[in-house]
C-alpha positions in Angstrom: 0.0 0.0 0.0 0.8 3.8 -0.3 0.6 4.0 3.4 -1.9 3.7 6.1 -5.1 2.1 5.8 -6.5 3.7 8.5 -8.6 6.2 7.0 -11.9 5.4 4.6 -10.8 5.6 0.8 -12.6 4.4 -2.2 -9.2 2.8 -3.5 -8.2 1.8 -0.3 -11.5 0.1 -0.1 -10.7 -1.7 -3.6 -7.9 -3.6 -2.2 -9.3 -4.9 0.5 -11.9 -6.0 -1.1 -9.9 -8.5 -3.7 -7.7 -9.4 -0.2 -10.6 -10.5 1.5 -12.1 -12.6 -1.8 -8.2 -14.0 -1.9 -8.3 -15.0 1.2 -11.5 -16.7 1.6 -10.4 -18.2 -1.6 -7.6 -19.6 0.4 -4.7 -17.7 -0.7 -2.2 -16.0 2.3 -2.3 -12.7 1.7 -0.6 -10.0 3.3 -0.9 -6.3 3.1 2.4 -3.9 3.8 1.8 -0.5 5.0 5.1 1.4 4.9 5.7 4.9 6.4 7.3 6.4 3.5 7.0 6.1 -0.4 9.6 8.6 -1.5 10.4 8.1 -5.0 11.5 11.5 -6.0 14.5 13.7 -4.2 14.4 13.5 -0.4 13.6 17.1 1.4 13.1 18.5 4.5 9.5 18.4 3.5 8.9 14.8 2.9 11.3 13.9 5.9 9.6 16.3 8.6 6.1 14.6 7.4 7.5 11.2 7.8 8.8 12.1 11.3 5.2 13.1 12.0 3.4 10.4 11.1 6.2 8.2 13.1 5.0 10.6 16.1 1.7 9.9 15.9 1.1 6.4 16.1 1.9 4.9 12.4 3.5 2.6 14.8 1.0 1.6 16.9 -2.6 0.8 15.4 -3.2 3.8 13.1 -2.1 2.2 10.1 -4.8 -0.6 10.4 -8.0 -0.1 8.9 -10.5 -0.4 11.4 -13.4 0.6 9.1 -13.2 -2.1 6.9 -14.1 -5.5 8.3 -10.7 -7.6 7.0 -11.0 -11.3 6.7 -8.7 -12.5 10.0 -6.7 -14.4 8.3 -5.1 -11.7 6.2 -1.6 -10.7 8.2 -0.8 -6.9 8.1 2.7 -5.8 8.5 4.1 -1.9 9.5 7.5 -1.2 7.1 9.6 1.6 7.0 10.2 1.6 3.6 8.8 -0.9 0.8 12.6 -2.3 -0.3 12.6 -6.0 -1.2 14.1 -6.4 2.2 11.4 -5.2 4.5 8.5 -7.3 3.2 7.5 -10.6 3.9 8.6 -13.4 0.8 5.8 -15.0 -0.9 4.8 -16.0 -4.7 2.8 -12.9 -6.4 3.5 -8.8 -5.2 0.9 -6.2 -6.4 1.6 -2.6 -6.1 -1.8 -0.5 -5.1 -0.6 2.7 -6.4 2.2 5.0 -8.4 4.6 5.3 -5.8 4.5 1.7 -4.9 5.1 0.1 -8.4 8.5 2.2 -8.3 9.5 -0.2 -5.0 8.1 -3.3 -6.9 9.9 -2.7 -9.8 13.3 -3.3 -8.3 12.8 -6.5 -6.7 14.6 -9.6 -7.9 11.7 -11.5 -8.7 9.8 -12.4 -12.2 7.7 -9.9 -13.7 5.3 -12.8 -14.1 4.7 -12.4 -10.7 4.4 -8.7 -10.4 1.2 -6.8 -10.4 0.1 -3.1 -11.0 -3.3 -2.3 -10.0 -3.6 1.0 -11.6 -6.5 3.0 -10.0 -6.3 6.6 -11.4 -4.2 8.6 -13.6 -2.0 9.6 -10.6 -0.5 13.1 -11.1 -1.1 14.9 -8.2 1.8 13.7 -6.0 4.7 13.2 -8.5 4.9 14.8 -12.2 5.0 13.3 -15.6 6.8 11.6 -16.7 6.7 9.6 -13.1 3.2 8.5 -14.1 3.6 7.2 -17.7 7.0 5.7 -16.9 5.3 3.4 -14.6 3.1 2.1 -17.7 6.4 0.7 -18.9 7.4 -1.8 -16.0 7.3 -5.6 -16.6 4.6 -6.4 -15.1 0.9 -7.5 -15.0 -1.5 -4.7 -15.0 -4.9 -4.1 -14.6 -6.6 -0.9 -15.4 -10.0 -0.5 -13.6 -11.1 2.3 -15.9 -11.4 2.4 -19.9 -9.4 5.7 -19.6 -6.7 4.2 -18.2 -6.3 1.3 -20.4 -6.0 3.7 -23.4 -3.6 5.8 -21.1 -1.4 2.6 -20.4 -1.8 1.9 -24.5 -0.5 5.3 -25.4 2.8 4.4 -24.1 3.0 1.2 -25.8 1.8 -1.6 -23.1 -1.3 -3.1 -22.3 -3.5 -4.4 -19.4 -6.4 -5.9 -17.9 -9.4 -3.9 -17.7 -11.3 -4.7 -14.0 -13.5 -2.5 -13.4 -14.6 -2.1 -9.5 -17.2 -4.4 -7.8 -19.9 -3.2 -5.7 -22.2 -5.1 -2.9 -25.2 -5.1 -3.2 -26.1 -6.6 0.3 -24.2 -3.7 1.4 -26.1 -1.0 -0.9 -29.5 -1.0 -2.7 -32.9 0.3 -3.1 -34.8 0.6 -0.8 -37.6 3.9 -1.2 -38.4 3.7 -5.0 -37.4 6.3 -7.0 -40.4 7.8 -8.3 -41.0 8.0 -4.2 -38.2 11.0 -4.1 -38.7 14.1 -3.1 -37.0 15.5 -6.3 -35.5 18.6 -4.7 -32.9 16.8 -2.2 -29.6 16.1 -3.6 -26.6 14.7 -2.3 -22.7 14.8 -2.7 -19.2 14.0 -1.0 -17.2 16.6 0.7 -13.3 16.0 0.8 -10.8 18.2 2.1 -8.9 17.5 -1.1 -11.0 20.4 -3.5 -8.2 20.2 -6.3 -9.0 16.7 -7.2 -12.3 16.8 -5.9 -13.7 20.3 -6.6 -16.5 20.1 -4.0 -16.4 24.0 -4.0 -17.8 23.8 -7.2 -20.4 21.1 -6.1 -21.4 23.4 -3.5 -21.4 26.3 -5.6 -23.7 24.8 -8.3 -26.0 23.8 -5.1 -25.9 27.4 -4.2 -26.7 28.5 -7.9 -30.2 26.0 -8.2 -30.9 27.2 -4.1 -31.6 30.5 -6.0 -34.2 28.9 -8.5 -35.8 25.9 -6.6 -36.2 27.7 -2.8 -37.0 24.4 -1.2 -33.6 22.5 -1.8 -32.0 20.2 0.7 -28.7 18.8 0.0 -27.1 15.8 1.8 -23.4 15.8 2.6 -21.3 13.4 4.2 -17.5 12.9 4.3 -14.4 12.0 6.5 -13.7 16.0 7.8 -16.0 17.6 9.9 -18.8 20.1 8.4 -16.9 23.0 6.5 -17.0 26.3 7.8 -19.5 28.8 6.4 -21.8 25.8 5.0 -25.8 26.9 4.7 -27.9 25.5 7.1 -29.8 23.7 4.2 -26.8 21.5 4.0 -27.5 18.3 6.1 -23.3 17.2 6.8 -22.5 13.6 8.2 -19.2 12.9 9.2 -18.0 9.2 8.4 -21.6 8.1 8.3 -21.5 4.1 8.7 -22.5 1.7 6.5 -26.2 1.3 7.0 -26.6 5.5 7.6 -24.9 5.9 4.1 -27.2 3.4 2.6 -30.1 5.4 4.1 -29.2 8.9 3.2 -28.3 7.6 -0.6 -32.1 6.3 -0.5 -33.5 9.8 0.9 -31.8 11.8 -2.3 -32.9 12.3 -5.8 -29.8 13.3 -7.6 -26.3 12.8 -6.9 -23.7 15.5 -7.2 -20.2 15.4 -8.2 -17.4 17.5 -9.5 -14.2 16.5 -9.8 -11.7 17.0 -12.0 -9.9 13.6 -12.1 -10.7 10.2 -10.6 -10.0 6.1 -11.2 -13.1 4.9 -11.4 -15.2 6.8 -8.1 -17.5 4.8 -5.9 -19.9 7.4 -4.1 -21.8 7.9 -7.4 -22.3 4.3 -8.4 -23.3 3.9 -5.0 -26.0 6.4 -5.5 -26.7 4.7 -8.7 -27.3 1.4 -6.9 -29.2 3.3 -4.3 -31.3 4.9 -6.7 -30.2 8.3 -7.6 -29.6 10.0 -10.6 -26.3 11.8 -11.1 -25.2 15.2 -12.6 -21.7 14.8 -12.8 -18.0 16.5 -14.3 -17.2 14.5 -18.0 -13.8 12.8 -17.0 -12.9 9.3 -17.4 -13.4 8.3 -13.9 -16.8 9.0 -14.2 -17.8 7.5 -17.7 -17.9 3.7 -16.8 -21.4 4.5 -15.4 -21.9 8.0 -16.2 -23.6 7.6 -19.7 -23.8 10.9 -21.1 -28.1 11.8 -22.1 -28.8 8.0 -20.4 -27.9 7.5 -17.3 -26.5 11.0 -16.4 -26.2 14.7 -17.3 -22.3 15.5 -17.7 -20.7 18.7 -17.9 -17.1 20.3 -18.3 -14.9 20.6 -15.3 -14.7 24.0 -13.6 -17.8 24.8 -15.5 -20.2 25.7 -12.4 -23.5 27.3 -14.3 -23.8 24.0 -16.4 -23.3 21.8 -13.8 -26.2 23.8 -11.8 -28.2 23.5 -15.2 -28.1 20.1 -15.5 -29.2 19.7 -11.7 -32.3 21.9 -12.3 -33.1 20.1 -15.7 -33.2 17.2 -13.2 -34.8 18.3 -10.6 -37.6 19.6 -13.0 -37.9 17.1 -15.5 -38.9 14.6 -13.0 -39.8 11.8 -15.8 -36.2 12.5 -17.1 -34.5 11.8 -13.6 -36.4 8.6 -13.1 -35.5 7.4 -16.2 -31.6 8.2 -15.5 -31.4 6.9 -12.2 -33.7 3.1 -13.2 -30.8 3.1 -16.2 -28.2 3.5 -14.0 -29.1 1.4 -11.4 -30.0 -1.3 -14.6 -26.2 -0.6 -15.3 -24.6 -1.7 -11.9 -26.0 -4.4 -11.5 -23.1 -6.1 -13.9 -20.1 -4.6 -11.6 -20.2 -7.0 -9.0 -16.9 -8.1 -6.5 -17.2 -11.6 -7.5 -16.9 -10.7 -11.6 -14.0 -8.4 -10.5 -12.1 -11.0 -8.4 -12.8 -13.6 -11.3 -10.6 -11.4 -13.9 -7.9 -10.3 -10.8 -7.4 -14.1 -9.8 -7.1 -15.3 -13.7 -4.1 -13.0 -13.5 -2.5 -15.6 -10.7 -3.6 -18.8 -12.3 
């Protein structure tokens, strides 16, 4: 892993998902969580943050993930450093992110038994060519997002394409849709706004507040409630399972902005929950988000569209239904177990 797994995150959540369906599958699987990933020019920076997170209690029980029920057989090991040396010997390796397939890369094993599980276009921490490079290691990759296959492709390589599963014991419909109240809609805050770009969720919400007076929006993330949010904004912080499931079921239309992403699970959630979405037009959103079918899409950064296409929604109430029945239609084919069949083909 990147890090830590002991705070909720979509890709995070990915992982552990395959570990667990490996492991009830029989396999012995273990999951390394090292302290630092530095790949680029140690600094002051980098080192004072590693320091930090040695401080407060990497080292104890913060780097487990305690919100995600693991299968107890799976063994999960604290590393300074991700170097052949630190981590336990065993038959297949799979990096979880950029910085990790950099460690896995110079260990003295086959690539046959090396694995990238590429999970977004990851730019944000490191810059290009650090990304595409990574394309170009011998190994076995898997691309969870049609945008990423043709990313991997454009530098000459290929991979699997496994797309995320869902559960559907886990989420699902409970209030039928044409039951809505049309005018509530929903979205994810994260403190991370440049990949994210919840201020420009919010300030779409604000836009449509103007036009459709009664509006009630639903928010729910890992932060605590923003400063200077209305008081029509209904904020959960790390909502459980079961309160998640019920707030998806109490909105209409779900809400998202961001600018890049692997393949995002909050809106196929909703999807599965029965909510339409108005979303941004990036890759990470176009396995489900079918533009005119199953969603209204709109540039990034562009804020007055994005607040159109909510009103169009909330108005057009024959329109929403039909978006959010063809999306939930649409998810019912990304399930874990057709996900873990591709990943484990990859072993056998």
């Amino acid at each position: 892993m990147p890090g830590g797994g002991g705070s909720p995150s979509g890709g995070v959540k990915v992982i552990f998902e395959q570990a667990n369906m490996l492991a009830q599958d029989g396999y012995e699987v273990h999951i390394i969580y090292p302290v630092h990933t530095f790949i680029r020019r140690i600094t002051l920076r980098n080192v004072v943050g590693t320091l930090k997170r040695y401080m407060l209690g990497f080292w104890h029980e913060a780097y487990k993930a305690k919100w995600f029920n693991l299968d107890p057989t799976i063994k999960e090991h604290k590393v300074f450093s991700l170097k052949y040396k630190n981590v336990p010997k065993t038959q297949f390796y799979c990096a979880t992110s950029l910085e990790t397939s950099y460690f896995l890369n110079n260990y003295p094993i086959s690539s046959e038994d090396k694995l990238y599980y590429i999970q977004g276009y990851e730019t944000w921490n490191v810059p290009e060519p650090y990304t595409s490079n990574s394309y170009k290691f011998q190994m076995k990759k898997i691309a969870i997002a049609p945008y990423l296959l043709e990313k991997i492709r454009s530098v000459g390589e290929d991979a699997v394409y496994i797309p995320n599963g869902f559960s559907f014991t886990e989420f699902g419909l409970d209030i039928p849709i044409e039951n809505r109240n049309p005018h509530i809609a929903m979205m994810l805050y994260s403190s991370n706004n440049d990949i994210k770009r919840c201020s420009d969720s919010i300030a779409a919400l604000k836009n449509v507040k103007d036009k459709i007076s009664d509006l009630k929006v639903i928010m729910f993330g890992i932060p605590e409630r923003p400063k200077d949010l209305p008081e029509w904004f209904e904020y959960y912080q790390t909502p459980d399972r079961k309160t998640l499931r019920k707030l998806y079921n109490s909105a209409a239309i779900f809400v998202a902005a961001s600018r890049t992403e692997g393949m995002a699970l909050p809106p196929a959630e909703a999807f599965i929950c029965g909510c339409a979405l108005c979303c941004t037009d990036i890759g990470g959103f176009g396995v489900y988000a079918i533009k005119d079918k199953t969603a209204l899409v709109s540039p990034v950064f562009d804020i007055e569209k994005l607040a159109s296409n909510i009103e169009n929604l909330m108005s057009n109430v024959e329109k929403r239904i039909s978006f959010a029945k063809a999306g939930n239609c649409l998810m019912q084919e990304y399930t874990w177990e057709n996900a873990y069949k591709k990943f484990v083909s990859l072993l056998k």
